[in-house]
C-alpha positions in Angstrom: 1.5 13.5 9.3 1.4 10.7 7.2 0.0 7.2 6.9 0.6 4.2 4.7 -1.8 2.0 2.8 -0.8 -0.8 0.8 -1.7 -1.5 -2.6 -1.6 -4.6 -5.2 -2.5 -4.7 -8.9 -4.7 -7.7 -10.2 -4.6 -9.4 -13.4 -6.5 -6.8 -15.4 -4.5 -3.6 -14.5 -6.8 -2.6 -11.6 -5.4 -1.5 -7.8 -6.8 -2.0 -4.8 -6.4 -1.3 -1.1 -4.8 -4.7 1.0 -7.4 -5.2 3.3 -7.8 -7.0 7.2 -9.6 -9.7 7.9 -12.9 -7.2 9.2 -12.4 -5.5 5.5 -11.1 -2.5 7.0 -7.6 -0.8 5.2 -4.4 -1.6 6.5 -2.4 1.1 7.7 1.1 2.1 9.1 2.2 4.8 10.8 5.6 3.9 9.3 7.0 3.2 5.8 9.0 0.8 6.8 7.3 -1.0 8.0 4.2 -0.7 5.7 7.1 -2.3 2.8 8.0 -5.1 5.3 4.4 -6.2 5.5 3.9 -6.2 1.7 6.9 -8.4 1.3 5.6 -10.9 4.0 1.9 -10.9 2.3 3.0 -10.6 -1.3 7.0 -12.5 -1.2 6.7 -13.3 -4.9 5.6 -9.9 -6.3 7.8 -8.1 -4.3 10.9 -10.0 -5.4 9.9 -10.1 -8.8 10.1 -6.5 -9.0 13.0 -6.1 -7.2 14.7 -8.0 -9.9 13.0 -6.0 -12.6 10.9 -9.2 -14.0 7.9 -7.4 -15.0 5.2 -4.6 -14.1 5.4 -2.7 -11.0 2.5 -5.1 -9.4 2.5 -4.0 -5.4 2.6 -0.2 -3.9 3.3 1.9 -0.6 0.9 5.1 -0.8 1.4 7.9 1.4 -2.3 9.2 3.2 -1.9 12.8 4.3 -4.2 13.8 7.0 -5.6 17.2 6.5 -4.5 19.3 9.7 -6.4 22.3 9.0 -9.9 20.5 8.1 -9.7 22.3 4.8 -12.1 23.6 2.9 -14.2 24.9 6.4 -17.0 22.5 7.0 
């Protein structure tokens, strides 16, 4: 199973995670809408690359959980 984190690069080329208000991650149990959310925080961005107007500046990443808690703890 899959999660969704969202992702947005600054200024200088570095990524980072979108974060809450309590600092924590924000996930999605769903792509979709994990895309819908980064167009509502980041309208501009989004739409920019849509119309090809630059760098790729925002991302979706897939999490995959480990089901079989490999390597044996």
């Amino acid at each position: 199973m899959a999660l969704f984190k969202l992702q947005v690069e600054e200024d200088d080329q570095t990524w980072h995670d979108v974060k809450n208000a309590e600092g924590e991650v924000v996930t999605f149990d769903d792509e979709t809408k994990a895309r819908a959310k980064l167009e509502e925080l980041y309208p501009v961005l989004v739409k920019l690359e849509r119309y090809q107007s630059g760098p790729k500046r925002t991302r979706v990443i897939a999490i995959w959980s480990d089901d079989d808690d490999w390597p044996q703890k």
